[in-house]
GUSE-297481 format. One record per atom (N, C-alpha, C): x, y, z; residue in three letters. Coordinates in Angstrom, 2 decimals. Example, Ala and Ser with C-alpha at 12.3 -4.5 7.8 and 13.67 -1.06 7.14 Angstrom:
<nodes>
13.19,-5.69,7.80,ALA
12.30,-4.50,7.80,ALA
13.20,-3.30,7.80,ALA
12.85,-2.25,7.08,SER
13.67,-1.06,7.14,SER
12.90,0.03,7.87,SER
</nodes>
This chain:
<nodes>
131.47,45.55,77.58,UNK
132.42,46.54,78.06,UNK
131.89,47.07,79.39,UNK
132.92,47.33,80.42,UNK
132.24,47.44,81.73,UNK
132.49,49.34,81.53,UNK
131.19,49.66,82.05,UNK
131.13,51.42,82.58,UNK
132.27,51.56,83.17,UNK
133.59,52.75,82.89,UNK
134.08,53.34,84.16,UNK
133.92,54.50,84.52,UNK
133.05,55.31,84.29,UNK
133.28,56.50,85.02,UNK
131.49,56.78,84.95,UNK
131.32,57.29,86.45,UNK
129.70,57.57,86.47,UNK
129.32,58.89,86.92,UNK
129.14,59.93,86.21,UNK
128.64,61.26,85.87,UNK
126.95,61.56,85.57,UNK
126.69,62.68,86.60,UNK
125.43,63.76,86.08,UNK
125.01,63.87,84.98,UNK
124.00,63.12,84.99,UNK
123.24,63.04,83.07,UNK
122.82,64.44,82.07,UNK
123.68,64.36,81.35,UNK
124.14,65.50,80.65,UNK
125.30,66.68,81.37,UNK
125.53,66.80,82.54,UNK
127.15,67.24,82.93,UNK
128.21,67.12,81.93,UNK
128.81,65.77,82.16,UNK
129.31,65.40,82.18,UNK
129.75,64.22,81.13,UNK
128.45,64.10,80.43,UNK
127.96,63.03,79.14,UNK
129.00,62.96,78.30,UNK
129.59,64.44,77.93,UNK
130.49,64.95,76.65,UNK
131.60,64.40,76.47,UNK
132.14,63.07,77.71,UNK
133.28,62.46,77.73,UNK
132.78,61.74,76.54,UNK
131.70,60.91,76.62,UNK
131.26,59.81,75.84,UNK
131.41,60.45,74.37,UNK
130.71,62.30,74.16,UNK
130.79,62.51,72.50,UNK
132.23,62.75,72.17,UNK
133.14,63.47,73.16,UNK
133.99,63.67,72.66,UNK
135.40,62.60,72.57,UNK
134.92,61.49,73.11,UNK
136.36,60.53,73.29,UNK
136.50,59.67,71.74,UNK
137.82,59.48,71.42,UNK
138.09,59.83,70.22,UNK
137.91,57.98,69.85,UNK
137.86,57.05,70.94,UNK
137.74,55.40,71.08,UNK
136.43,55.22,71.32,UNK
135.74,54.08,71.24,UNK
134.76,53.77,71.57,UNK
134.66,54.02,73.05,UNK
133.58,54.29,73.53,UNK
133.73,54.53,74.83,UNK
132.24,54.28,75.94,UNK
132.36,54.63,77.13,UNK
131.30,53.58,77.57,UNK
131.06,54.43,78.96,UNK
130.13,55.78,79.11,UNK
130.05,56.47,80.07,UNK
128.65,55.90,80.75,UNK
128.71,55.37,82.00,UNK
127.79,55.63,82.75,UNK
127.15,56.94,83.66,UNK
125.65,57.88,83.30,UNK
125.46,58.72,83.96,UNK
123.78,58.69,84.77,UNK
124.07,59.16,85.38,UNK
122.48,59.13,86.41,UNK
122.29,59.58,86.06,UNK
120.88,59.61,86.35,UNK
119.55,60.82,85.97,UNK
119.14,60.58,86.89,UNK
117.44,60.88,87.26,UNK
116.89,61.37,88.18,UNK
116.95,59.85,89.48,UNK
116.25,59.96,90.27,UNK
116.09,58.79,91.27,UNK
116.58,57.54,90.96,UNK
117.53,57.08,90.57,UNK
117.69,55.26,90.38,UNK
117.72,55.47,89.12,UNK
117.93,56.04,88.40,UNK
117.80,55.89,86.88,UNK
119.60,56.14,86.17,UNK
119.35,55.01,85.76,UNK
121.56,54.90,85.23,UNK
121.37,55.18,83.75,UNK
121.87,55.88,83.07,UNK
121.85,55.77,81.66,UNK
122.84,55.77,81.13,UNK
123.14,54.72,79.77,UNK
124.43,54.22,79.36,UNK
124.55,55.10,78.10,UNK
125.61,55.55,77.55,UNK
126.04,56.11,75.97,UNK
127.06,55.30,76.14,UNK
127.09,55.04,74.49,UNK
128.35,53.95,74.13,UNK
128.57,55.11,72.35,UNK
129.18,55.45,72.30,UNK
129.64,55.85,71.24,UNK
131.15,55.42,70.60,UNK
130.41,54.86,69.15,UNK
131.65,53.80,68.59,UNK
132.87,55.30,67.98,UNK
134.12,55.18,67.53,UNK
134.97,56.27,67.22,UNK
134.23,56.38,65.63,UNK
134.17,57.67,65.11,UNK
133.58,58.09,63.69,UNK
132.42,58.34,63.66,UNK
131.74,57.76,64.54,UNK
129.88,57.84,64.26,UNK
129.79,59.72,64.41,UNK
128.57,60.24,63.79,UNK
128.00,61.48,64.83,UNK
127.64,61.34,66.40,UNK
127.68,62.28,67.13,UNK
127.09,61.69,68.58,UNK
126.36,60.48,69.26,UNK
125.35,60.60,69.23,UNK
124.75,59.40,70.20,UNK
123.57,58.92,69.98,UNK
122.84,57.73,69.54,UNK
121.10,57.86,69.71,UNK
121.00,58.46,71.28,UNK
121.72,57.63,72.14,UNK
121.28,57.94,73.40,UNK
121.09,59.33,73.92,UNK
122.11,59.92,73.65,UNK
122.20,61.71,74.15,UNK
120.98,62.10,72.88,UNK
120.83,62.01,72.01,UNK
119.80,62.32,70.75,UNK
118.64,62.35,71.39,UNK
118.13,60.98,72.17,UNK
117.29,60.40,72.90,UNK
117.13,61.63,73.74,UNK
117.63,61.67,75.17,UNK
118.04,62.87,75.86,UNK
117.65,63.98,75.43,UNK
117.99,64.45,74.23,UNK
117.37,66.09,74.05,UNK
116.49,66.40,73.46,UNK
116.11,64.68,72.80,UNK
114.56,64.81,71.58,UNK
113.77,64.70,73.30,UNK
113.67,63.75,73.77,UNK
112.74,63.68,75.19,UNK
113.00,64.82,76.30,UNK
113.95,65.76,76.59,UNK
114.13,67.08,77.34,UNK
113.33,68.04,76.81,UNK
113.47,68.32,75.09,UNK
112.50,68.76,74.52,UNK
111.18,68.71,74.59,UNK
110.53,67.05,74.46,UNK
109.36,67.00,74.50,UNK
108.65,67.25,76.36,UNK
109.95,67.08,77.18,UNK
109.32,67.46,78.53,UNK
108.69,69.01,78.72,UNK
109.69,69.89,78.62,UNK
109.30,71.28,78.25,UNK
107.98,71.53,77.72,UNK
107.47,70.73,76.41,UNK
105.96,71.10,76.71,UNK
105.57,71.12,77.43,UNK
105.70,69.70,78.20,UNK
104.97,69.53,79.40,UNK
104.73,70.22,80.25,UNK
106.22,70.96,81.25,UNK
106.74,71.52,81.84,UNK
105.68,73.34,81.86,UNK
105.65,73.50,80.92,UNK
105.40,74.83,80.63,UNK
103.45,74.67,80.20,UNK
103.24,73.29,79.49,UNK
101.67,73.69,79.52,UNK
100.68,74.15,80.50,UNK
101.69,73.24,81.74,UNK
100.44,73.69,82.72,UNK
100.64,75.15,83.51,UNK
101.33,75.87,82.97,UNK
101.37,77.05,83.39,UNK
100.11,78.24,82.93,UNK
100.01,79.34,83.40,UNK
99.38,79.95,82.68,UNK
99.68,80.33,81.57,UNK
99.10,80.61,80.48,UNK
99.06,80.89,78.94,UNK
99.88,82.09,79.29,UNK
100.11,83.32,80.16,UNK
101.26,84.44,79.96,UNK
102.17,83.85,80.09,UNK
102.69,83.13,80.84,UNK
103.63,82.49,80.92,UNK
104.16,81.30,80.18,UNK
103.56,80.92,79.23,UNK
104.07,79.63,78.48,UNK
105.29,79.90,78.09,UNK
105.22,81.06,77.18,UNK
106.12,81.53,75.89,UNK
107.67,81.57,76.72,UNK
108.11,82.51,77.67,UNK
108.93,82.76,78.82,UNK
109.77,81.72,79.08,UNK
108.79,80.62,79.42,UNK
108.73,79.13,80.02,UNK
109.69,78.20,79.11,UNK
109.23,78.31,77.90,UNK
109.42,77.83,76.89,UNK
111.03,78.42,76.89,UNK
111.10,79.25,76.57,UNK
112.83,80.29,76.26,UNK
113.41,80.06,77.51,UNK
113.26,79.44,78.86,UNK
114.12,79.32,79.58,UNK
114.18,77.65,79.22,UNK
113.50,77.10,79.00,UNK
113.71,74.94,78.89,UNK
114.64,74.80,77.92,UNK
114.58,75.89,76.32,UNK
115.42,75.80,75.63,UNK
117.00,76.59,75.95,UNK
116.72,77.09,77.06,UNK
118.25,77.95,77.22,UNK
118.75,76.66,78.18,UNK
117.87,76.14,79.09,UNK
119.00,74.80,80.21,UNK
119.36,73.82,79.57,UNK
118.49,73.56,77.88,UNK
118.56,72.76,77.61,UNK
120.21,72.58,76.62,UNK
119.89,74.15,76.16,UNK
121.40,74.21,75.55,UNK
122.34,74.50,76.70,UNK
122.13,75.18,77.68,UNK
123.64,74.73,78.61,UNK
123.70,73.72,79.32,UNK
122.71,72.91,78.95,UNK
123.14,71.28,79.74,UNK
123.85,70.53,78.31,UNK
124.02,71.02,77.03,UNK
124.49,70.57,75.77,UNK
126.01,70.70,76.29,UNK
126.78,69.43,75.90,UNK
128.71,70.12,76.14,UNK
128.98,71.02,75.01,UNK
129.82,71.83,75.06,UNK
130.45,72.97,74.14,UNK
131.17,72.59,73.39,UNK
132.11,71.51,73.40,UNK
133.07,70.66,72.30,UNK
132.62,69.31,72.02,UNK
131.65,69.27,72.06,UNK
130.56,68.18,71.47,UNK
130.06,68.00,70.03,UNK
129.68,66.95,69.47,UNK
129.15,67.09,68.24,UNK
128.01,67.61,68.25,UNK
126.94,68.12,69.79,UNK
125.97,68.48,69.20,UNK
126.23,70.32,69.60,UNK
127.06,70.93,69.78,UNK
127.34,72.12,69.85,UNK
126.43,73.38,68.91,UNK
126.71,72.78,67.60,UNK
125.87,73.55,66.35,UNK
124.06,73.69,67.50,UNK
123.66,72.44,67.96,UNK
122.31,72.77,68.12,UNK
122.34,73.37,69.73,UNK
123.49,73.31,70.38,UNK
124.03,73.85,71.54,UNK
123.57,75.31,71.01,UNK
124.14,76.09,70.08,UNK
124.30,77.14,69.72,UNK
122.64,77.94,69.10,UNK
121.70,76.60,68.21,UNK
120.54,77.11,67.77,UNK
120.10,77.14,68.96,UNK
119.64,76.79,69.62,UNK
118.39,76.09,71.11,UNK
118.89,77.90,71.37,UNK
120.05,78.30,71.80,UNK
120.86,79.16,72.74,UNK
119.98,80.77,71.98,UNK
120.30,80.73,70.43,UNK
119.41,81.55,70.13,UNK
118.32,81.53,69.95,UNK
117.54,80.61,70.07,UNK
116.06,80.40,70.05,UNK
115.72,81.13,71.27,UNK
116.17,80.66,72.39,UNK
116.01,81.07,73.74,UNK
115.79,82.59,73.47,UNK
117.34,83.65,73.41,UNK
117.54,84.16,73.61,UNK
116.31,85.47,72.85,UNK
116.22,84.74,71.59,UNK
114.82,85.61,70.69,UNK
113.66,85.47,71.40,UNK
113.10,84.29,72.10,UNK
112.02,83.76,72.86,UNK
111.83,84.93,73.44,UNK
112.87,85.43,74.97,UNK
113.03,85.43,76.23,UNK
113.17,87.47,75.65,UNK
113.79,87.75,74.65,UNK
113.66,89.35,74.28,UNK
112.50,89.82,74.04,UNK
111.47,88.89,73.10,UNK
110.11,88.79,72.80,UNK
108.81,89.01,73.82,UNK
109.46,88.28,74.75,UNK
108.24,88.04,75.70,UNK
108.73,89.68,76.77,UNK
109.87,89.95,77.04,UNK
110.56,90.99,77.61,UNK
109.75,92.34,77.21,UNK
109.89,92.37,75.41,UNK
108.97,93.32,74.92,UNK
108.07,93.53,74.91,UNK
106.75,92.54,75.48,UNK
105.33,92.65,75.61,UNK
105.15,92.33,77.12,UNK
105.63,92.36,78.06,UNK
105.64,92.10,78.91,UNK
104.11,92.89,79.81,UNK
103.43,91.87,80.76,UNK
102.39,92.38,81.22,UNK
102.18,92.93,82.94,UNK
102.52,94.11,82.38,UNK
103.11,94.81,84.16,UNK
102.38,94.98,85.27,UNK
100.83,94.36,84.70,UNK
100.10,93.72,86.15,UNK
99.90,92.69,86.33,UNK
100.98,91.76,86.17,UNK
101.17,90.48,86.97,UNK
102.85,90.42,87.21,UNK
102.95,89.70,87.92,UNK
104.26,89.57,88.75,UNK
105.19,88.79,87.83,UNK
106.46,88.93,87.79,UNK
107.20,87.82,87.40,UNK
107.42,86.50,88.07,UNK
107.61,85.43,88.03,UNK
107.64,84.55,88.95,UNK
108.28,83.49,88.38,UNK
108.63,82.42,89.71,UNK
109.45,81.16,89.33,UNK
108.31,80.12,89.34,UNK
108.31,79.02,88.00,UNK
107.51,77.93,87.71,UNK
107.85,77.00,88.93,UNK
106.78,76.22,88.85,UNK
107.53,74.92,89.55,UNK
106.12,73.86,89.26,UNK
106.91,73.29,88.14,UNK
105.69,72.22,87.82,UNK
106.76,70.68,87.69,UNK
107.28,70.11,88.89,UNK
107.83,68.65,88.59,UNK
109.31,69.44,88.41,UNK
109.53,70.52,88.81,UNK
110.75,71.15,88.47,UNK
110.83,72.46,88.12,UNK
111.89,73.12,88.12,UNK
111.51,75.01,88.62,UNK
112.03,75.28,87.35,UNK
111.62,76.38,87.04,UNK
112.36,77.43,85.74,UNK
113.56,78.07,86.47,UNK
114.77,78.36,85.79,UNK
115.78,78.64,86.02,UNK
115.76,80.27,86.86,UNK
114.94,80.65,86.45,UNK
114.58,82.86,86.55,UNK
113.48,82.86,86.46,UNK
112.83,83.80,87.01,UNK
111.64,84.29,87.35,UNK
111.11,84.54,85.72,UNK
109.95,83.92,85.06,UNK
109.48,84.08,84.18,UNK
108.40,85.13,84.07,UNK
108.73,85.65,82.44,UNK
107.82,87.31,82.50,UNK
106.84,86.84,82.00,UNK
105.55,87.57,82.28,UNK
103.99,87.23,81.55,UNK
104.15,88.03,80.56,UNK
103.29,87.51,79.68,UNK
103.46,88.37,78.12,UNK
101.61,89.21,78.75,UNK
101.48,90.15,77.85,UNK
99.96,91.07,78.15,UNK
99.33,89.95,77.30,UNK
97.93,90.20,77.99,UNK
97.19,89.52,77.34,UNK
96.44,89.58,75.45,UNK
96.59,91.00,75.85,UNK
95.94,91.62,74.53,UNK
97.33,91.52,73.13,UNK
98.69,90.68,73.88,UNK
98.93,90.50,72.89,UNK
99.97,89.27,72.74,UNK
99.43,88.64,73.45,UNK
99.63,87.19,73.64,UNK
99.71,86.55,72.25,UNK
98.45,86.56,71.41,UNK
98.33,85.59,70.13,UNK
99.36,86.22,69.15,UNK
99.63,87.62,68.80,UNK
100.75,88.32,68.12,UNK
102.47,87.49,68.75,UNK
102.30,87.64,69.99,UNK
103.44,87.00,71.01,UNK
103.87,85.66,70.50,UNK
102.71,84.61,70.08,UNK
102.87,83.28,70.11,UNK
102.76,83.27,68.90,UNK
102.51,84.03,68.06,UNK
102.93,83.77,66.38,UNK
103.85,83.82,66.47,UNK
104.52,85.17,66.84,UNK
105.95,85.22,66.88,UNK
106.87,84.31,67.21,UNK
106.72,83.72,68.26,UNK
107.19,82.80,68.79,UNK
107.68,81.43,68.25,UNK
106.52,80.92,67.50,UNK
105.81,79.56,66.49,UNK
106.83,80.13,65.30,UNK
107.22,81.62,65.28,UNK
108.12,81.41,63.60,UNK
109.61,81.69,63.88,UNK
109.50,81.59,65.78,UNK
111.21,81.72,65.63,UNK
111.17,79.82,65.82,UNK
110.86,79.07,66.29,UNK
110.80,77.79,66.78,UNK
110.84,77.32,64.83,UNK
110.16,77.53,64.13,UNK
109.85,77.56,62.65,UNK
111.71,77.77,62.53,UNK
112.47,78.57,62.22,UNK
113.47,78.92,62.01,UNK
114.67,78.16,62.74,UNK
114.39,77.79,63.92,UNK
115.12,76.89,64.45,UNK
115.08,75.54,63.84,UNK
113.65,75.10,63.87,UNK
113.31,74.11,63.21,UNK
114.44,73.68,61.29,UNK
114.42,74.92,60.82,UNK
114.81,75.12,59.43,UNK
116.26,74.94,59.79,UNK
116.95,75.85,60.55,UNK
118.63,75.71,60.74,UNK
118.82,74.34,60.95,UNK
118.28,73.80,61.86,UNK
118.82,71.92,62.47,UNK
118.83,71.21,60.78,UNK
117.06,71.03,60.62,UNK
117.50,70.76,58.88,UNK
118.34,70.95,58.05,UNK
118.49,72.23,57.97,UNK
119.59,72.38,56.73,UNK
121.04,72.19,56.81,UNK
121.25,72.01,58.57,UNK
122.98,71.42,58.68,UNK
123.53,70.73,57.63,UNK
124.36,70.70,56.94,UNK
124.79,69.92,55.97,UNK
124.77,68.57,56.48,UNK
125.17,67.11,55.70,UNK
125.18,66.64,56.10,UNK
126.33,65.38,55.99,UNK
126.88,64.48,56.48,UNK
127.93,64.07,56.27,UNK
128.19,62.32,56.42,UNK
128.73,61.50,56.63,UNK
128.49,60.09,56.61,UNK
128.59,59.64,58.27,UNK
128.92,60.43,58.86,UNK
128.54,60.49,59.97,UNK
127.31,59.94,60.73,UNK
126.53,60.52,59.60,UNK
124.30,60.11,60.14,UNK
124.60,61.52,61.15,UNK
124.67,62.47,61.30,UNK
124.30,64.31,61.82,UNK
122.99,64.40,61.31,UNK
122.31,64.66,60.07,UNK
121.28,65.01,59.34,UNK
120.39,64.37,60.53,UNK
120.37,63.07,60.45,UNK
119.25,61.80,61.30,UNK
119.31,62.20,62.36,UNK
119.81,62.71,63.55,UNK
120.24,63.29,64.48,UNK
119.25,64.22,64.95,UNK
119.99,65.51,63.88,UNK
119.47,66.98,63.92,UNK
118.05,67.12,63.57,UNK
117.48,65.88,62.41,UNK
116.28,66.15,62.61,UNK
115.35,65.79,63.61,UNK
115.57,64.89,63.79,UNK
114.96,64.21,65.56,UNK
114.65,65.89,66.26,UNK
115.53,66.10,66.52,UNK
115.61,66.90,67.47,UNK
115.22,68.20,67.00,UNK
115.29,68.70,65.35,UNK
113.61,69.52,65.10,UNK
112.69,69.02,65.24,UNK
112.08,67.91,65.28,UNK
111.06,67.77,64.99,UNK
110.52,67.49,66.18,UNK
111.60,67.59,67.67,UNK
110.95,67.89,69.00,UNK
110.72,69.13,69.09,UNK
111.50,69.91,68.57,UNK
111.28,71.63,68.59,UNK
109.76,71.82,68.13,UNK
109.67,71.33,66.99,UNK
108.58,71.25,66.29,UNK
107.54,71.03,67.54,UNK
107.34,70.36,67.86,UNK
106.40,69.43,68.81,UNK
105.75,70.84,69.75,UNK
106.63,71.56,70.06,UNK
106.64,72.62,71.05,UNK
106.08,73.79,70.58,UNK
105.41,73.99,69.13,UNK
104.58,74.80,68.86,UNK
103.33,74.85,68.68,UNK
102.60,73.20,69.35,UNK
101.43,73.12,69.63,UNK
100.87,73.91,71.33,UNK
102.26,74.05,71.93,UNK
101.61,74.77,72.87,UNK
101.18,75.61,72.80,UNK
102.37,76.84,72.01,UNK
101.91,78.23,71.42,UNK
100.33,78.44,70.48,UNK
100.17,77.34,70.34,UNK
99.00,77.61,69.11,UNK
97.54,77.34,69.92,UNK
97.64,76.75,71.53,UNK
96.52,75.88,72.20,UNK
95.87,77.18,72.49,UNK
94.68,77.11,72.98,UNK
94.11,77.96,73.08,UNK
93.43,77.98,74.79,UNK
</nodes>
């Protein structure tokens, strides 16, 4: 089947989850890089887009380890907030559109509340920028911070799981993509 339409990787993807025929979106990603979704009609979403947010996920460690330790947590609640508004809204993966969105949003109140008012807020830029100036958590209560943190990611982790599940293959999906969440509480725990 030949590609017809070539879209911003993850923009624009949601033609591919939401078209009701088999369908065949070509989208770029970064430098030279083409990526294909083919989604047959009935399936759940995509390995490929699955692919996409289990590996967006696992970048965000990345993204955020080499920052300073005040800043991980912050770091972290903004990768999961682009990551859910780079998710389409009438998509099959919407439900985790919606967890990631509150994960963020608990992250990013958390770190707000301990916030350490002698250091600056600032924008990351490690291979790519944080969306907003990220807040440092205080030091003296950083490890309280990143427990916290490790049991909202824990809870996110639990919602994706317990989605019901349907003949679709959703379950196979959703867990992938805890168990990248998952992945992301070895940062919180590094020392």
């Amino acid at each position: 089947m030949t590609p017809f339409i070539r879209y911003p990787l993850l923009g624009l993807a949601s033609l591919a989850l939401a078209a009701p025929l088999p369908t065949t979106v070509l989208a770029q990603g970064g430098a030279g890089t083409i990526v294909t979704f083919i989604v047959p009609a009935g399936n759940f979403g995509s390995k490929n887009f699955t692919d996409v947010v289990v590996n967006t996920l696992g970048a965000a460690k990345q993204f955020c380890g080499v920052l300073d330790r005040a800043y991980q947590t912050d770091c972290l609640a903004d990768r999961l907030n682009q990551m859910a508004e780079d998710i389409p809204e009438d998509s099959d993966y919407a439900e985790v559109r919606q967890v990631l969105a509150q994960a963020s949003r608990e992250m990013t109140d958390l770190t707000r509340r301990n916030r350490d008012r002698a250091q600056p807020r600032k924008t990351a830029s490690a291979g790519g920028d944080s969306t907003r100036p990220l807040t440092p958590v205080a030091p003296d209560r950083l490890a309280s911070v990143n427990a916290e943190a490790t049991a909202i990611l824990d809870r996110t982790q639990t919602l994706l799981l317990r989605s019901p599940d349907d003949e679709s293959g959703k379950k196979l999906h959703y867990a992938r993509i805890a168990e990248a969440i998952g992945s992301n509480k070895t940062l919180l725990r590094s020392t």
